[in-house]
N, C-alpha and C positions, 0 to 999 in steps of 0.2 A: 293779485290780478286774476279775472276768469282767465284762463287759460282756452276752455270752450267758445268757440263761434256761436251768438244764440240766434245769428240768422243763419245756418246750414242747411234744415229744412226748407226754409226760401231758398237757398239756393239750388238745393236740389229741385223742387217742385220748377224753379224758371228752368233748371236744363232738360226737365219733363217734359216741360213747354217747348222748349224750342227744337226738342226731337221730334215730335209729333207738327211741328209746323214743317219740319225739313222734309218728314215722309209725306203730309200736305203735297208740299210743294213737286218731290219724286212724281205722287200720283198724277197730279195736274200737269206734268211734260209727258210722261205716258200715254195721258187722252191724246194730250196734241200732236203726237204722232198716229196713234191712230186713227184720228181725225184727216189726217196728212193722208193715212196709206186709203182709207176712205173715199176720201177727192180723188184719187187718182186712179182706183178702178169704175168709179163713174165715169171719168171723165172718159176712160181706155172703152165702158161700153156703149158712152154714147157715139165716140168716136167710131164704132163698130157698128153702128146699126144705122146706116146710109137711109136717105127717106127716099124710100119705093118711087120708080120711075113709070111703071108700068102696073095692071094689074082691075082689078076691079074697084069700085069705088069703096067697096067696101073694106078690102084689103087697104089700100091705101089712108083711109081713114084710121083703121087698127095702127098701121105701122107708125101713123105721127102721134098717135095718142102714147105710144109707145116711149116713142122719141120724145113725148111732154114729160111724162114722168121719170123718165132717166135726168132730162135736164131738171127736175123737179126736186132730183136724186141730189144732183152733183150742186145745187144750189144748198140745199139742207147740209149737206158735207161741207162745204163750205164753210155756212153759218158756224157749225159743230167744231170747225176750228178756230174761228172767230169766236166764239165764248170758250173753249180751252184756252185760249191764248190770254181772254181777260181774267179767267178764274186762276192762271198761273201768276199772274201779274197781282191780283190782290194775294194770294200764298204767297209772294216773295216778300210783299210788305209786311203781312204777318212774321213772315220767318225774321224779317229782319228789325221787328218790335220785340220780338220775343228773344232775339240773338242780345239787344240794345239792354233790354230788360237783367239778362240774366249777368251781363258783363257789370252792369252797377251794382248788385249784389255781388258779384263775384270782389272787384275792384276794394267791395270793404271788408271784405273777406280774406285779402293781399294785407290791408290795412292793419287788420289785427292780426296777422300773424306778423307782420313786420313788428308791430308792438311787443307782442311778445317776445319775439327775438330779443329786441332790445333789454329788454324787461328780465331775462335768460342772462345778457352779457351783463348787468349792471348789477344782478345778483353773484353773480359769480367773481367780480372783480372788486365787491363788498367783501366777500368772503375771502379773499386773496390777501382783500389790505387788513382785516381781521387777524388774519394767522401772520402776517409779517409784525404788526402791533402787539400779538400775543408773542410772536419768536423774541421779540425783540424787548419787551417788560421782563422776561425767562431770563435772557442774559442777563440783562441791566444787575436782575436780583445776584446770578451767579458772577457777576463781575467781568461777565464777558463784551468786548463790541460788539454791539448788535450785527455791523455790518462785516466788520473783517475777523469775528471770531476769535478776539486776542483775548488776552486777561488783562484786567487795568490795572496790577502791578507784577511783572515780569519777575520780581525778585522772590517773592514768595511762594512758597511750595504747594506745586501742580496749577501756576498760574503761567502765561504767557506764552506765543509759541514757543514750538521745539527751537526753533534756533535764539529764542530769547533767553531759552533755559540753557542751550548749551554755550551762551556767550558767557550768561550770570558763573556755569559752573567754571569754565576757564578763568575767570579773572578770580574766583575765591581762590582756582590752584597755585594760580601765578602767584597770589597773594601771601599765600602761607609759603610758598617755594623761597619770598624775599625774605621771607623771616628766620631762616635758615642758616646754619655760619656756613660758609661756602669754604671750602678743600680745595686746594693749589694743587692739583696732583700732577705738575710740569718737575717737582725736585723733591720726593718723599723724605728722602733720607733730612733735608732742611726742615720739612713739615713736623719731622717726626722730634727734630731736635726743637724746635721752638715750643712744641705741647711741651715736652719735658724742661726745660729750663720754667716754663709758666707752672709747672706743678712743683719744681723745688722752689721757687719764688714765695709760692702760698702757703707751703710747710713751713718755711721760716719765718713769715711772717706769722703763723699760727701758734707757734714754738712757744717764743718769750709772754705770749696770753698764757701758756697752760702752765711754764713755770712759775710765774705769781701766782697764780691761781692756785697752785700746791703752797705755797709758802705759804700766802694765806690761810689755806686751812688747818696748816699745823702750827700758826699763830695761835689760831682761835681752838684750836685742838687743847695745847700748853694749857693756854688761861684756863678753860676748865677744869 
């Protein structure tokens, strides 16, 4: 999977875009304030310049032509913030074609890194169940449970856990301890008299073999 975004330059070029409409739009409420402060010192001099009561005719003439052009003034001011106000109003649809714009690039831009993310966890959890299928073929070979680490037969040497082995060793001791002639040692001196009568018991019985066994050979001694 590309890992790279190959619309990134688009999206940088749309957030180009949409800073330079935002300063647009900065500039065009700038005018229209001072369009604002504009109206209002016409207005302050036309409000100041009273039309002459008195005077010659020709003064009098001066002072309203005067008075034409100030209201001439504060109507042009006017106007001036009546087009600030429409030239801010097309900036804000711009700013906000170009805001529209860069969010849809942007939105597939979320897209694939969301894919990738995915794309990141599904590799990595491949790779997971890999090494538990590899741990676990490794036992199988060495005889171990894959999952509880035992040996699959307890009784043979260096298999099984420790407490399998230390059960196996107990019961071979017990085992060889039952094979054992077991010692009364509650009345020795009886213990000791019963070995001994068991050993003249087997001399005598062994006795009258070894005197035939002599006659015999000086039977067959004679003949010769």
């Amino acid at each position: 999977m590309n890992r790279f975004f190959r619309l990134a330059p688009v999206l940088r070029a749309r957030k180009a875009q949409e800073d330079a409409a935002r300063g647009a739009v900065l500039q065009s409420q700038a005018e229209i304030r001072q369009a604002q402060a504009l109206v209002k010192r016409r207005h302050l001099e036309l409000t100041g310049s009273d039309a002459p009561t008195e005077g010659t005719a020709r003064a009098m003439v001066a002072s309203l032509v005067a008075r034409q052009s100030l209201a001439a003034s504060l109507f042009d001011a006017h106007r001036m913030v009546t087009d600030a106000e429409e030239a801010n109003r097309e900036k804000m649809a711009d700013l906000a074609d170009a805001a529209k714009r860069r969010r849809a690039v942007e939105m597939l831009s979320e897209r694939h890194a969301e894919a990738v993310r995915k794309h990141d966890l599904a590799t990595d959890q491949q790779n997971l169940d890999e090494l538990a299928i590899t741990a676990k073929a490794r036992n199988a070979a060495r005889g171990l449970d894959g999952l509880r680490e035992e040996r699959a037969n307890p009784m043979r040497h260096g298999r099984g856990t420790a407490a399998d082995r230390e059960a196996a060793s107990r019961a071979a001791a017990n085992a060889v301890a039952a094979q054992r002639p077991t010692i009364d040692l509650a009345d020795p001196a009886l213990t000791l008299a019963a070995q001994r009568a068991a050993l003249v018991s087997a001399q005598q019985r062994t006795e009258p073999a070894d005197i035939e066994n002599d006659s015999t050979d000086d039977e067959n001694r004679s003949r010769a």
